[in-house]
N, C-alpha and C positions, 0 to 999 in steps of 0.2 A: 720668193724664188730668185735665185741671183742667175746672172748673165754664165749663158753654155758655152766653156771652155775644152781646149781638145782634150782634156781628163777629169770630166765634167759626164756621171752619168744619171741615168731616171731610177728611181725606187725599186722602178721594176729588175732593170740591166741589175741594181746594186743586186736584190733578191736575186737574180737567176748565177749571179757571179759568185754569189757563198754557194749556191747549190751547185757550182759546176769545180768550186773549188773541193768541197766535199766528196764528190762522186767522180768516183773514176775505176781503178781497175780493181778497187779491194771488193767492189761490191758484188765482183762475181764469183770470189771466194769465200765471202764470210757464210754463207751458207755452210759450207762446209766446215770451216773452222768453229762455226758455234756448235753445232752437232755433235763435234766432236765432245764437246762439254756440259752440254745442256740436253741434247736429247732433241727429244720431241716439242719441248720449251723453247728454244734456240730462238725464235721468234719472239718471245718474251724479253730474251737477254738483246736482241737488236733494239726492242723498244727504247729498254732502260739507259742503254749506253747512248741515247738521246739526252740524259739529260749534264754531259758533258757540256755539249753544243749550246742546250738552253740555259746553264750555267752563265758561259762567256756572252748570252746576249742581253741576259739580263746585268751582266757588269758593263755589258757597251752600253746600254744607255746610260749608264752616270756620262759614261764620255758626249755622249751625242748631245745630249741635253745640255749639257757645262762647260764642252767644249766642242761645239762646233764647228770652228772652223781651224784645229791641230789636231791631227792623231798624234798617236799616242809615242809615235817615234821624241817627237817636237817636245811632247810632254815629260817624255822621259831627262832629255836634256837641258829642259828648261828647272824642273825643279830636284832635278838628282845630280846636276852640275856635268859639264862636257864631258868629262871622262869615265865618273861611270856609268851616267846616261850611254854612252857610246858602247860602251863593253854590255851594258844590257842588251842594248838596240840589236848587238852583232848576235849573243846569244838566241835573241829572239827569230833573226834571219835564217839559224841553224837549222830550225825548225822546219821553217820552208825549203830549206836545201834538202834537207832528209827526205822532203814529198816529192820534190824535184824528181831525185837519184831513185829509189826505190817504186817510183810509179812509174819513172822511165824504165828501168831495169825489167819490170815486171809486165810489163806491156811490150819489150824487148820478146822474152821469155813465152808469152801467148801467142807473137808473131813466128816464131820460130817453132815453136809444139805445132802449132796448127792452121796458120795461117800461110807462110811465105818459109817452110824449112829449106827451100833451097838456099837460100842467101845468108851469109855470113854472119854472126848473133852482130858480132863489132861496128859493121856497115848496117845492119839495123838497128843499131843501140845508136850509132851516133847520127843517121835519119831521125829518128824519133827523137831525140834531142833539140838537133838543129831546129824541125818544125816547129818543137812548143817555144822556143828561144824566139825564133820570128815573130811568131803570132806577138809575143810578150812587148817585142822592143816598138810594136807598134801601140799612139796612146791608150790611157785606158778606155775609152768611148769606142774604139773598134773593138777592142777584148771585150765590153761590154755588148754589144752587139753579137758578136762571134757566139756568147755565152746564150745570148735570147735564141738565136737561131737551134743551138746544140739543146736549149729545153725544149724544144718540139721534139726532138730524134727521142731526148727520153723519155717521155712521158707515151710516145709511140711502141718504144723499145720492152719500156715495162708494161703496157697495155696489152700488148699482144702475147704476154707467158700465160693467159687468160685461158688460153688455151692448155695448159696444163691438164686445169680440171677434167680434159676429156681420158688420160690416160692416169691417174692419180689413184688412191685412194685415201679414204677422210680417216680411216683407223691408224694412219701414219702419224697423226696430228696427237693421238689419245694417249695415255689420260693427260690431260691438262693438269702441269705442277707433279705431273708425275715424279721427274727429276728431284724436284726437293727445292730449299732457296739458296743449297750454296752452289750448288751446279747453277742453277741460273746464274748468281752472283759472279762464279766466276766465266761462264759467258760474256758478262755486261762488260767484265775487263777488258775479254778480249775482244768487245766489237768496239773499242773505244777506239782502236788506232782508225776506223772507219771514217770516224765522225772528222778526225783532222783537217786543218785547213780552214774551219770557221773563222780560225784566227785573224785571217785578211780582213775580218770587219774591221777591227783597229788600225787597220791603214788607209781604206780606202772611204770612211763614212763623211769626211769630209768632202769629197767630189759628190754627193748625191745633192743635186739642183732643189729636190722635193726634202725640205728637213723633215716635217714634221712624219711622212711615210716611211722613213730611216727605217725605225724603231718595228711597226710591224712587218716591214719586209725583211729585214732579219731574221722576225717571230717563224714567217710562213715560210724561210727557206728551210729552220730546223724541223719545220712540222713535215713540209714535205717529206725532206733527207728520213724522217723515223718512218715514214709511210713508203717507201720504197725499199729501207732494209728490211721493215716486217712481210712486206710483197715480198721479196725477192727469197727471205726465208721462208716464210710460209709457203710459199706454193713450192717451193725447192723440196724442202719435207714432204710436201704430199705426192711430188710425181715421183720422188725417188725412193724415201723412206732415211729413217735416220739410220739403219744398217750399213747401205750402202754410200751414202751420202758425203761422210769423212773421207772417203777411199777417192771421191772427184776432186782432182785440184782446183778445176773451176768449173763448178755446177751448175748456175745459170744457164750457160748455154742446151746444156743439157737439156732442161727445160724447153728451150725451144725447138727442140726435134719434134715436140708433139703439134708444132706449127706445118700444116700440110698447104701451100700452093702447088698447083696442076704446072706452071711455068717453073718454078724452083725446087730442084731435086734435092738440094742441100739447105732445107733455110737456117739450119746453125751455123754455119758459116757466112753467112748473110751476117747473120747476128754478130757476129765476134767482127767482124770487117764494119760493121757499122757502129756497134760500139767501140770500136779503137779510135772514131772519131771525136766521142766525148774522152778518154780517156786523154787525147791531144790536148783537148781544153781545158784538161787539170793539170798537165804537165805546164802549157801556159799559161795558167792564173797563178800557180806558184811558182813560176821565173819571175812572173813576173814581181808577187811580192818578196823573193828573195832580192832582186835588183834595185827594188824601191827602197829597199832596205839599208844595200851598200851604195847608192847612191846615194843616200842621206850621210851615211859617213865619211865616204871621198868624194865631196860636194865638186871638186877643183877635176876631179878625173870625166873624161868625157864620158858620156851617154854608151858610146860602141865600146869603149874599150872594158868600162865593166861589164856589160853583155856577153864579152868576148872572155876573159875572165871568168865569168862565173858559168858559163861553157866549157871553157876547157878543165876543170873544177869540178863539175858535176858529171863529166864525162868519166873521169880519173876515177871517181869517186863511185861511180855507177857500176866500172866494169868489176872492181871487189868485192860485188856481190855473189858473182861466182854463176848461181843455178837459182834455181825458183825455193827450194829448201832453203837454203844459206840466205836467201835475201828475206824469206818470213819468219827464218830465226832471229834476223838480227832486228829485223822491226819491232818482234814482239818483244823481245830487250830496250829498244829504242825510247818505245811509245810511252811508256811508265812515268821517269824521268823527265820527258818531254815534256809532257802535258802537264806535270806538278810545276818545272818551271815557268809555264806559260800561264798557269794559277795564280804562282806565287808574283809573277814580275806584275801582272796587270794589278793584283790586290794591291802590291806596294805603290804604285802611280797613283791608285786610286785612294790610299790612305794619304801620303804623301802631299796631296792636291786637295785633296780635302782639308786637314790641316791648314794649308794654307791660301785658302778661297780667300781670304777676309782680305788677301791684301787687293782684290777688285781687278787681277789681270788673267781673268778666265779667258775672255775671248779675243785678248791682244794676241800679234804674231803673224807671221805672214804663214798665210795656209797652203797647204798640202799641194795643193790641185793645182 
């Protein structure tokens, strides 16, 4: 175990930071958007599009194991040379900018339908911004914490749709595989933009104090991530039905109507105002790996001024998404592309590096943290 630095986190914080990088506002749409495709299977297709996530973790460990103490930023530049090491590293940033803009956007958009309509989408879009930005510019050992705290609310949050089953039925769910395997198949696509964000493991596995827990806290943050899409769909199908189901822009909450407190006349709104809190802490685990990002490339630029930057940047970039349609069309265009390059760039570093082990400077370099 090496000595706790202020970006310096535990296996655990790591594990709770993929899961809060992961989980945010898509997950109370994908119900709906897998239904639309899959049917009464739609649950099936959130399982599958798990193995995106389990993919990139069984590629993180060659890193973790071989090089632990560079991610993959360091590595790119080290054996792809400073320039196009750099043009990859920025591509790779793109990534996290997109989660940025689009989960802010879209968290904008839930505040505004049903939360806070009285106030301005613009001065809600650029609150909601600001906050994930603060949270970010503080080290990762607070975000990490931030992230341990926000896994109690969810594991709360999904605990209590439990309640579904009182107003459900189970014929909703039937026939199993009814759909067929290309409906499912093409569900599995579309819950992949869900899974996004895993990708912060390649930045951040160097700060984790505990090496050898890296590798299964990874494991258990993608297992959880597929046991909360299949919750969230499955009992979504059963209290609503797949008929209606497509027709909900965000269905989850839906689901918690059938939450009855004597003190809370509305607990879905309970629910969407408490889940906007974890959706803050994926807006700031991806600023913050967007900034870790460009901080590695404008080493010379201070700390606030790229923060400030990539603020006003993802602000510009947020308001063009216009409505909550135009912002799920352009994702689901987005997400394809995305994810191939973020296949392709990690397999090349990892051929790359391979290749070139023999010459004995795996774990030279000044680390991350």
């Amino acid at each position: 175990m090496k000595r706790v630095g202020n970006n310096d986190i535990t296996s655990k914080q790591f594990c709770y930071i993929l899961i809060g990088t992961m989980l945010g506002i898509g997950a109370l749409r994908l119900p709906s958007a897998l239904a639309a495709t899959s049917g009464q299977d739609a649950w099936i297709s959130a399982a599958l599009g798990g193995i995106y996530p389990l993919l990139l973790c069984f590629l993180g460990m060659y890193f973790i194991l071989h090089f632990p103490d560079k991610n993959i930023l360091e590595l790119s530049r080290e054996y792809l040379g400073n320039f196009i090491g750099t043009i990859l590293n920025m591509a790779f940033g793109a990534g996290f900018l997109l989660q940025v803009t689009t989960v802010t956007q879209g968290l904008t958009n839930l505040f505004v339908v049903s939360i806070m309509n009285f106030m301005a989408a613009y001065k809600l879009l650029s609150a909601i911004l600001f906050t994930g930005a603060y949270a970010a510019y503080r080290d990762l050992r607070i975000l990490g914490r931030i992230n341990e705290l926000v896994y109690i609310l969810t594991i709360v949050l999904s605990g209590i749709l439990i309640f579904g089953f009182k107003g459900g039925d189970y014929r909703n769910l039937l026939p199993v595989l009814g759909r067929g395997f290309a409906d499912i198949f093409k569900g599995t696509m579309e819950s992949l933009s869900s899974y996004m964000g895993i990708e912060i493991l390649f930045l951040i596995y160097p700060c984790v104090t505990e090496r050898k827990k890296a590798i299964p806290a990874a494991f258990k943050a993608v297992f959880v991530m597929i046991l909360i899409y299949v919750w969230f769909t499955f009992i979504s199908i059963y209290f609503i039905g797949t008929d209606l189901l497509p027709r909900y822009i965000w269905p989850v909450p839906v689901v918690a109507k059938a939450v009855q407190i004597p003190v809370i006349s509305n607990f879905r709104f309970l629910f969407l105002v408490l889940w906007s809190i974890i959706v803050f802490k994926t807006i700031a685990n991806s600023f913050y790996g967007t900034a870790l990002i460009f901080q590695d490339v404008y080493r010379k630029v201070p700390k606030k001024i790229i923060y400030l930057l990539i603020f006003l940047a993802a602000l510009v970039i947020s308001y063009q998404y216009k409505d909550e349609v135009f912002r799920r069309a352009f994702l689901k265009q987005a997400t394809p592309p995305t994810l191939i390059f973020n296949i392709s760039y990690i397999l090349l570093i990892i051929t790359i590096t391979y290749l070139k082990r023999g010459k004995g400077n795996e774990n030279k370099g000044k680390q991350p943290c």
